[in-house]
C-alpha positions in Angstrom: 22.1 7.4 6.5 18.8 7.3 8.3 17.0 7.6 4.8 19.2 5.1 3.4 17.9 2.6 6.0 14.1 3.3 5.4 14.5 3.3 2.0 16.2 -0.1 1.9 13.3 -1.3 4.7 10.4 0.0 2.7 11.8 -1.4 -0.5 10.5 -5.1 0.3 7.4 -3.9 3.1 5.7 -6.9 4.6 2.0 -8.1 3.7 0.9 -6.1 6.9 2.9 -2.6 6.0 1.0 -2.8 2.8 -2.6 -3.5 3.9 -2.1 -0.2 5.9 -1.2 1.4 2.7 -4.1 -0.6 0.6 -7.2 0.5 2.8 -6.7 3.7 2.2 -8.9 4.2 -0.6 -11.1 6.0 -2.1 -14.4 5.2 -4.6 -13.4 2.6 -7.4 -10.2 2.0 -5.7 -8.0 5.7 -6.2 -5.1 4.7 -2.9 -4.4 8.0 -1.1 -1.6 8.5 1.7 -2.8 9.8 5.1 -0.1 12.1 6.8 2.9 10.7 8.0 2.8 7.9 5.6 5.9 7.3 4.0 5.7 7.9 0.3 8.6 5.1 -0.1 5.9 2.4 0.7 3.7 3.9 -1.4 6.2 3.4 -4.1 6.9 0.0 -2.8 3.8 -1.6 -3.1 3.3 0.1 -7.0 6.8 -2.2 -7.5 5.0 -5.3 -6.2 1.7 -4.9 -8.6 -0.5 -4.1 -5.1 -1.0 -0.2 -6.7 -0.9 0.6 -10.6 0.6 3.3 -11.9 -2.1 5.6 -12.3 -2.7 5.2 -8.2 -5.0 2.0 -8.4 -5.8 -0.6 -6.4 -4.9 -3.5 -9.0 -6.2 -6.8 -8.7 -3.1 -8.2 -7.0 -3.8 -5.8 -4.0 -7.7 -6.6 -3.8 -6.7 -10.3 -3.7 -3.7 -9.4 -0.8 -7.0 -7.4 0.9 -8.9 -10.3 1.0 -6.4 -12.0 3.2 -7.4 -9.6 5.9 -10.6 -8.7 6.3 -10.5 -7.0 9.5 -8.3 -4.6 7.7 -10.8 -3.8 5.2 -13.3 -0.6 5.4 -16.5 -0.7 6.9 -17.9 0.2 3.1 
């Protein structure tokens, strides 16, 4: 029941749950989990267009980046 309910949160994650997932990149744009992550939002955001299929950061999550820049890396 308890996955059931953070399934159906992480289905639809706000803009904020997944600039926490976008940042978290590596070299031309390769999205990686840190621990604890939940691999549900991961998921989440490759059903909105943020990540592609491959693991990407597609242009649709650079542009949702761009709306917060203190979010972004330092590099």
């Amino acid at each position: 029941m308890i996955t059931q309910r953070l399934t159906a949160q992480l289905s639809s994650p706000t803009e904020a749950e997944c600039v926490k997932v976008l940042v978290n990149r590596y070299g031309v744009g390769t999205i990686y989990l840190p621990e604890g992550t939940p691999r549900a939002l991961f998921y989440a955001c490759m059903q909105q267009g943020l990540i592609s299929d491959d693991g990407f950061l597609t242009r649709k999550g650079r542009q949702l980046l761009l709306r917060y820049p203190d979010k972004r890396p330092n590099h």
